[in-house]
C-alpha positions in Angstrom: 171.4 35.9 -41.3 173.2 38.4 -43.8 172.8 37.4 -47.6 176.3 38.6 -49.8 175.7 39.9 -53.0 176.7 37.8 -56.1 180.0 36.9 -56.7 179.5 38.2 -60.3 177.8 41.5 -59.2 180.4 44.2 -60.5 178.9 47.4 -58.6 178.3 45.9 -55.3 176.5 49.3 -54.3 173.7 48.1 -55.8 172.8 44.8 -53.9 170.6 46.8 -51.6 168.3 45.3 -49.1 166.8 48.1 -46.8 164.4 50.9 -47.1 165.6 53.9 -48.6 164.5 57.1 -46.7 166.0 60.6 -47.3 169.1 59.3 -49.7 170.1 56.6 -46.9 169.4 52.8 -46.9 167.9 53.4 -43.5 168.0 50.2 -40.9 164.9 49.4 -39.7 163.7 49.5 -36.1 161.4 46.4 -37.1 162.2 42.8 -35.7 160.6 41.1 -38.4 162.1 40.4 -42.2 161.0 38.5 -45.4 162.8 36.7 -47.5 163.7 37.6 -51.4 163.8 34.4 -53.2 165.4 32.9 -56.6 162.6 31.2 -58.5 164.8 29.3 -60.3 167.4 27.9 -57.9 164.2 28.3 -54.7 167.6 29.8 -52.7 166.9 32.6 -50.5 168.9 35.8 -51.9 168.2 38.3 -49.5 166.3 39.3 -46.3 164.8 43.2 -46.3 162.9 44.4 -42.9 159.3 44.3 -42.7 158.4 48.3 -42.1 156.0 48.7 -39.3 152.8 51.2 -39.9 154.9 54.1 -38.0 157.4 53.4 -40.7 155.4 53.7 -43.4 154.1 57.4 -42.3 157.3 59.0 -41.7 158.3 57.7 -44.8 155.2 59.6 -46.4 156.0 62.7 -44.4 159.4 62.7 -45.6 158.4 62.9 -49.6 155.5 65.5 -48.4 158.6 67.7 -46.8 160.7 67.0 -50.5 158.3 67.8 -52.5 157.8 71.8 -51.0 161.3 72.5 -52.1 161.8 70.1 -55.0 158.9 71.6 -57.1 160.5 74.5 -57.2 163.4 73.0 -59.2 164.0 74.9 -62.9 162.8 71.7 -65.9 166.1 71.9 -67.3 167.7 71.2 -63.2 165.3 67.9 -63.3 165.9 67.0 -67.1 169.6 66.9 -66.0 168.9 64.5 -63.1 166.5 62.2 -65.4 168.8 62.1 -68.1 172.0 61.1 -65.8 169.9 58.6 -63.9 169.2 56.8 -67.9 173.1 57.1 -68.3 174.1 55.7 -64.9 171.4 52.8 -65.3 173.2 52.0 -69.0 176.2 52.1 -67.4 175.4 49.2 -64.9 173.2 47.4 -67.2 174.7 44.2 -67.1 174.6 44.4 -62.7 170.8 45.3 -63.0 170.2 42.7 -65.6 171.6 40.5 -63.4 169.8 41.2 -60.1 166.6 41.7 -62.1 167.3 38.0 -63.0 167.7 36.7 -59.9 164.5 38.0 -58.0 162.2 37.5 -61.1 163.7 34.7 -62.8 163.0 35.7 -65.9 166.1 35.1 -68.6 169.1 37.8 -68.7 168.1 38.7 -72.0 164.7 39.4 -71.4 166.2 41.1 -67.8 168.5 43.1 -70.1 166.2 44.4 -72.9 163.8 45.5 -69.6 166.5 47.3 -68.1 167.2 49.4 -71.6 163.0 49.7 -71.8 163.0 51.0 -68.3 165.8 53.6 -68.4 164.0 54.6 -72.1 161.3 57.0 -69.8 164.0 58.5 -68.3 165.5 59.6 -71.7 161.6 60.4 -73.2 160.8 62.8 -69.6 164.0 64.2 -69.6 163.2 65.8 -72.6 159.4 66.1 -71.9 160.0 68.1 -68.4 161.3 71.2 -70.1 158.0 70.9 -72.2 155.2 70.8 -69.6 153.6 73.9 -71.6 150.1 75.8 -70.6 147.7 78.1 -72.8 146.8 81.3 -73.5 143.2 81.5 -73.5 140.6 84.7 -75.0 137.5 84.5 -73.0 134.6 86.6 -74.3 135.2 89.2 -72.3 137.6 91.0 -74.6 139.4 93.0 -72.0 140.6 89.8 -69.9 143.0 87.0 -70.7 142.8 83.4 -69.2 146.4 81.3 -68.6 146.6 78.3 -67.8 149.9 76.4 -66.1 150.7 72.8 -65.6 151.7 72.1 -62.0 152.7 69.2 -60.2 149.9 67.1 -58.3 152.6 66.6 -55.0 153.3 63.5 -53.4 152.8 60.4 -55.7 152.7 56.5 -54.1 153.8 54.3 -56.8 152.5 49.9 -56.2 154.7 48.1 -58.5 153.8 44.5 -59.5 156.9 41.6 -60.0 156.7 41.1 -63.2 158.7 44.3 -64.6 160.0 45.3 -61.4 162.2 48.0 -63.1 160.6 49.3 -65.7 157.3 49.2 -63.8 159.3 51.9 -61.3 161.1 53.9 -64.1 157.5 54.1 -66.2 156.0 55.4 -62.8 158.4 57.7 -61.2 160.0 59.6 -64.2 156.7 61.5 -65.3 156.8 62.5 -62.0 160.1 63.8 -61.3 160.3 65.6 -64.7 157.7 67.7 -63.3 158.3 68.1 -60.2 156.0 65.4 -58.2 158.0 63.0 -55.4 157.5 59.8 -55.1 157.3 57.0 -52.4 157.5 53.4 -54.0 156.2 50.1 -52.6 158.0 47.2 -54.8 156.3 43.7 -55.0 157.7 41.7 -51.8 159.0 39.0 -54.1 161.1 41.7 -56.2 162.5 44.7 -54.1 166.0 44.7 -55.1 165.4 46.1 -58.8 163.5 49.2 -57.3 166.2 49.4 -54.4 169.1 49.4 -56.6 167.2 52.2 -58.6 167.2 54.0 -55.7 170.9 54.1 -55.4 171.3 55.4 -58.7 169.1 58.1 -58.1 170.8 59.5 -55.3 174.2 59.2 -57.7 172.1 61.0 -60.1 171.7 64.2 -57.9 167.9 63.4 -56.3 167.5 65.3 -53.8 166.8 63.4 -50.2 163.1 62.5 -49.9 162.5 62.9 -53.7 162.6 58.7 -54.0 161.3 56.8 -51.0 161.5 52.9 -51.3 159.6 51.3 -48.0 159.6 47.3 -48.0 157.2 45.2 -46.6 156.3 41.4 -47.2 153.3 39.7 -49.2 151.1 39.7 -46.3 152.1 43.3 -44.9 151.2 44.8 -48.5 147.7 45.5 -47.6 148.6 47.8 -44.7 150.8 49.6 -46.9 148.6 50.1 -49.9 145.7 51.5 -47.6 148.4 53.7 -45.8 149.3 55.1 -48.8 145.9 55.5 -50.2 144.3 57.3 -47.3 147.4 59.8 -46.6 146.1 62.8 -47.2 149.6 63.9 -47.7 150.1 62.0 -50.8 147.9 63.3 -54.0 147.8 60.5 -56.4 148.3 56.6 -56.8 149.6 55.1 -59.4 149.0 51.3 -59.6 149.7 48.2 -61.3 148.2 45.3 -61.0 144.9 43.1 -60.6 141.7 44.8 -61.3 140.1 43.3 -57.7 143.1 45.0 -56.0 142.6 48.3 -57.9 139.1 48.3 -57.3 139.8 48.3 -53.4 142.5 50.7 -53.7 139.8 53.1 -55.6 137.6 52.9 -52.4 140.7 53.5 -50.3 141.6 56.1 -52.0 138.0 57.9 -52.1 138.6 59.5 -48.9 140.9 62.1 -49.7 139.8 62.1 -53.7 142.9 61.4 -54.6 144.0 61.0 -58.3 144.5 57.8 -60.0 146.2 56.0 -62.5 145.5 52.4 -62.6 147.2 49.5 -65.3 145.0 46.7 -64.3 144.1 43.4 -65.8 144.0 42.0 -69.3 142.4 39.6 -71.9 144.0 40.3 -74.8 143.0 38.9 -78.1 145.3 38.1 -81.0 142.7 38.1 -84.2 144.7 36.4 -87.7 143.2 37.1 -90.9 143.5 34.8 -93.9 145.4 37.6 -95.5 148.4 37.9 -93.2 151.6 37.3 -93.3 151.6 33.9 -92.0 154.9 33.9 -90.8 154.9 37.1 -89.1 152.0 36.3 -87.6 152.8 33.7 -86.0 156.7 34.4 -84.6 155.1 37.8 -83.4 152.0 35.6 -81.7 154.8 33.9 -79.6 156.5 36.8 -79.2 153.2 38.1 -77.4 151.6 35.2 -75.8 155.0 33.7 -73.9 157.2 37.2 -73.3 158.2 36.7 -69.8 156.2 33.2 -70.2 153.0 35.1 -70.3 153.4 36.5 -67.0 152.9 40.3 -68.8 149.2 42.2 -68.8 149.5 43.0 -72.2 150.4 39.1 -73.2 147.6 37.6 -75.7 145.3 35.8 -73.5 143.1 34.4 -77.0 144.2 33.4 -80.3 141.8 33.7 -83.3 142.8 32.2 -86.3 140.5 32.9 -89.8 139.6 29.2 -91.1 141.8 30.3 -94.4 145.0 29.6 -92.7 144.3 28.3 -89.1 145.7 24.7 -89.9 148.9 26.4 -91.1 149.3 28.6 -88.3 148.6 26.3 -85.4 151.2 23.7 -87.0 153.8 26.5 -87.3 152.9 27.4 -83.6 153.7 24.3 -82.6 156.7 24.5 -84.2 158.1 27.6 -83.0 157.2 26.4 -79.3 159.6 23.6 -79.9 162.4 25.9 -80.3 162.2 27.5 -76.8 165.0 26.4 -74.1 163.6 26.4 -70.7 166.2 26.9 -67.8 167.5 29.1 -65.2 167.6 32.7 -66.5 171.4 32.7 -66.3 172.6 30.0 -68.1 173.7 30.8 -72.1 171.0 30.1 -74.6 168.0 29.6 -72.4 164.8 31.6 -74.0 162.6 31.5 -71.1 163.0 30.8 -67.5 160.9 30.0 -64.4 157.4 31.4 -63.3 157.7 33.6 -60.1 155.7 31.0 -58.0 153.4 27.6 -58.7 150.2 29.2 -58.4 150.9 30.7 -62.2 151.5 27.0 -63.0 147.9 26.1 -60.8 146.2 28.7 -63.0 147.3 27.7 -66.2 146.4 23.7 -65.2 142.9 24.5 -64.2 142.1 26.5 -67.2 143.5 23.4 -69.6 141.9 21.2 -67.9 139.2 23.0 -68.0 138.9 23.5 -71.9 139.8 19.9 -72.6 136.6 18.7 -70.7 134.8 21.1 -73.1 136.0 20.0 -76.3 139.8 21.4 -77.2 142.6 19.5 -78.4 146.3 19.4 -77.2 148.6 21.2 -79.5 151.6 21.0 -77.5 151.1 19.3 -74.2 153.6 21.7 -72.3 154.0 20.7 -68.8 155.6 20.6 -65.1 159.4 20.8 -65.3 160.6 19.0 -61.9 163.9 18.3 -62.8 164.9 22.3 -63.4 162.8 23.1 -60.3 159.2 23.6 -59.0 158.9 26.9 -60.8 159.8 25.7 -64.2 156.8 24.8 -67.0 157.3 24.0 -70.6 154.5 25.9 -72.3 151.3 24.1 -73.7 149.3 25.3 -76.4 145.7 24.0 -77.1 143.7 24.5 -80.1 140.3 24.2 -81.4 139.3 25.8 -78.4 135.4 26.8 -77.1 134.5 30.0 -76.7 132.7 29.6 -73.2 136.5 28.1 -71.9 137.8 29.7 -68.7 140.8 30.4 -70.7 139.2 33.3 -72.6 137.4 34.8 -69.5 140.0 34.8 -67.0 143.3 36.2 -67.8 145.9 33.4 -67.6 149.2 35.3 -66.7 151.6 32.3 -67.6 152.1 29.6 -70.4 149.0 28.7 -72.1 148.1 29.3 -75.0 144.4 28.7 -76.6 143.8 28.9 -80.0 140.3 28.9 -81.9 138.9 29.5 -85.2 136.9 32.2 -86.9 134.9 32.5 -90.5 134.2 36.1 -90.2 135.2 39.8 -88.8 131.8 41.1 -87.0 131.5 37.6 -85.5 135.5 37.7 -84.2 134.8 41.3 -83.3 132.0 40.8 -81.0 133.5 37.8 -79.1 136.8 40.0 -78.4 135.0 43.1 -77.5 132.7 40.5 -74.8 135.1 40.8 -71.8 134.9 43.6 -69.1 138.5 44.1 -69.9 140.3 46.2 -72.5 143.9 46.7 -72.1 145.7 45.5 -75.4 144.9 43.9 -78.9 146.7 42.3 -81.5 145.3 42.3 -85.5 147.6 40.5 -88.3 146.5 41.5 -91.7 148.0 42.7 -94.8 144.3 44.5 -95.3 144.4 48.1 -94.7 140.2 48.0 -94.5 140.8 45.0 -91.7 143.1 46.7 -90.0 141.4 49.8 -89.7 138.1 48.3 -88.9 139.1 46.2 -86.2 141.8 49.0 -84.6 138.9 51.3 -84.3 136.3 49.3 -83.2 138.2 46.9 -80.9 137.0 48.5 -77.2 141.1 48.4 -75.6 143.3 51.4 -75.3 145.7 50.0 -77.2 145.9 47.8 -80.5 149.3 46.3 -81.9 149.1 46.0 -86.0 151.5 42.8 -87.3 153.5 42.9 -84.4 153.4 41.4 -80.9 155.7 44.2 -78.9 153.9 47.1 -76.9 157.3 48.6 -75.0 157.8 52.1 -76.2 157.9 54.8 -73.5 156.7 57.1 -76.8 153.4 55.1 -76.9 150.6 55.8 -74.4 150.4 52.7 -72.4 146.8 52.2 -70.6 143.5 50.4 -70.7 139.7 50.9 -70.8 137.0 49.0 -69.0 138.0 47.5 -66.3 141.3 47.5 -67.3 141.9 50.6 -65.8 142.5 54.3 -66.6 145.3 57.0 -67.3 148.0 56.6 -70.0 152.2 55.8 -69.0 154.6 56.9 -71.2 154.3 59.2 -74.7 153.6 63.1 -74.2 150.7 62.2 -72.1 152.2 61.0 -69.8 152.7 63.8 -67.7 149.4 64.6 -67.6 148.6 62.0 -65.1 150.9 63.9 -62.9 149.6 67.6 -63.8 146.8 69.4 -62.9 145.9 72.9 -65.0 145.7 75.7 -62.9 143.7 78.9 -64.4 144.9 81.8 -63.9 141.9 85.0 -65.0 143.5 87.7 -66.0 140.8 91.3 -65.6 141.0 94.4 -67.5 144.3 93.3 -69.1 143.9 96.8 -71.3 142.7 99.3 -68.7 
């Protein structure tokens, strides 16, 4: 049965719910669909086709034939496009706020400050495009010269997760338009609409057809469509975000045509407090980190180490701060958080407390179920005096928990963060320059936040280490990703 869009919705163009192919919302031959769900209300929002594997190709082929002509585009043509696409996405921020809201079910101010994060890379490529610069090298022969040029890898398959289902897209896809690259995207089944309603506002913002392929297909179809996408030997790189299992099988996939990669995968990031913080700071920028999106972010802090100088103060003030949040559907004024994206977040986080409790920690705030807003809804818990052998710092939790332990000194806190195969993101509070320096440099994660809990900046390089993946998002490097340096030998330049 057809879904409306929201009464609310003010561009109605953007309440999309087929593949986009070519600049059209195409209609699938497919007879089967999946259903887009609310978290928060569990109503069913909208039905997309489920693309069959013949779908899937053409939709390939399409961005191979694109790509031919659109790499040939002058940087300035492409910055233009970028730079419209961030003003038409401002321009309907409240409409993709609001969609955004509905499919994740995250709150519309947290929707709202991911749309303005999202549309951020379009701004930041627009400029880098027209700056995607080569060398001018002197070999030792004296009479030759060496150039080098920066060219565009070809067709790029973007995997998006649920969690940022915008800005996850935008992070992706602008690097590779600003240089030339086009892209075919696979959304997360749960969350399509975002990266469909992008789609629209590409083609408003002069994309050329096949430059931005969406293709849909539900939770269980995924698989076909990853391995499709990896093993096309017309498309030249994947970028991917998500589990580290699932980007280990998409490397073996992917092995076939040697593709290149760029893979965001899991996280276990530690938050390590020294005695000589700000205490305050600390701890509103701990919450900040640990329950953005209620935890349901890879760069979220998955461990909390507290020095014993001011661990009793910052777990009460915690406490504290957790008390303030309002639970409830995304929409409603003055909620903070909303609803996980499905119960087995809420599974993960039980098993793990339970799990620490039988080896010893305490209940700081006891958290829990939320029946009476809906199945999706859970009231955050926070645990302290937490083991170190605890599930909870192992496994990354991606939802609500928090677990908080104590430390005496920095080589001993250093060596239990750095004992994880992961290494996405850190977090250090200090008012010590010789702490924070120490730990940012020795801390094995790409990336290490210093007395503050927020990573989103398309200026910084976002990526991990270890088995947390590879390849940086965002900053100047960020084109590199979707580069390769050509040579160029020039002989007997001064015959």
């Amino acid at each position: 049965m057809p879904y409306s869009p929201p009464e609310q919705l003010k561009n109605k163009n953007l309440w999309q719910t087929n593949p986009f192919i070519n600049n059209e919302f195409i209609t699938s031959p497919s007879t089967k669909t999946f259903q887009v769900v609310n978290p928060a209300t569990e109503q069913i929002i909208a039905e997309c086709p489920e693309q069959t594997a013949e779908e899937i190709d053409e939709a390939i082929k399409s961005s191979y034939d694109a790509f031919e002509k659109f790499r040939k585009t002058h940087p300035h043509d492409r910055s233009k496009m970028l730079r419209k696409l961030y003003n038409l996405i401002h321009e309907n921020l409240e409409d993709l706020a609001l969609i955004l809201t509905l499919e994740n079910g995250k709150c519309l101010t947290d929707a709202k400050g991911e749309i303005n994060y999202g549309a951020s890379y379009f701004e930041w490529f627009a400029e880098e495009s027209k700056r995607t610069y080569g060398e001018v090298i002197q070999p030792t022969n004296p009479n030759n010269k060496i150039i080098t040029l920066k060219q565009p890898v070809g067709v790029v398959g973007l995997l998006c997760p649920f969690n940022f289902p915008n800005a996850m897209s935008t992070r992706k896809a602008a690097p590779a338009w600003a240089v030339g690259c086009t892209c075919i995207l696979k959304p997360d089944a749960q969350t399509p609409l975002s990266s469909l309603a992008l789609a629209y506002l590409s083609k408003e913002a002069g994309f050329p057809p096949g430059v931005f392929n969406v293709v849909l297909a539900s939770t269980e179809s995924t698989p076909m469509v990853g391995k499709k996408i990896c093993e096309s030997n017309y498309i030249k790189k994947v970028s991917f975000t998500g589990s580290t299992p699932v980007g280990k099988l998409l490397m073996q996939q992917s092995s076939s045509s040697l593709k290149k990669l760029s893979m965001e995968l899991g996280g276990n990031a530690p938050i390590i407090v020294f005695d000589d913080c700000d205490l305050e700071l600390a701890v509103t920028q701990s919450i900040a980190s640990k329950f953005r999106s209620l935890g349901q972010t890879c760069v979220c802090a998955n461990r909390i180490f507290v020095q014993s100088g001011v661990y009793d103060k910052f777990c009460s003030r915690f406490a504290e701060e957790i008390a303030r949040f309002k639970i409830g559907n995304g929409l409603e004024s003055g909620v903070t958080h909303g609803c996980l994206i499905n119960t087995k977040a809420i599974d993960k986080v039980e098993s793990q407390m339970q799990d620490a409790l039988q080896k010893g920690a305490k209940i700081l705030v006891k958290g829990g179920k939320l029946p009476e807003l809906g199945k999706n809804f859970y009231s955050p818990s926070a645990l302290y005096d937490v083991p170190y052998d605890s599930l909870v710092f192992h496994e990354e939790t991606f939802g609500p928990l928090a677990a908080i332990a104590k430390f005496e000194n920095r080589d001993e806190i250093l060596k239990i963060c750095n004992d994880t195969p992961y290494g996405l993101a850190s977090y250090v509070f200090s008012e010590s320059l010789n702490n924070i320096w120490y730990m940012s440099e020795y801390l094995e994660t790409g990336m290490v936040s210093v007395n503050t809990g927020v990573f989103t900046d398309c200026s910084l390089p976002f990526g991990g280490v270890k088995e947390s993946g590879f390849g940086r998002e965002g900053s100047l490097h960020g084109i590199d990703d979707y580069t390769y340096v050509k040579s160029i030998n020039l002989g007997n330049v001064y015959r």
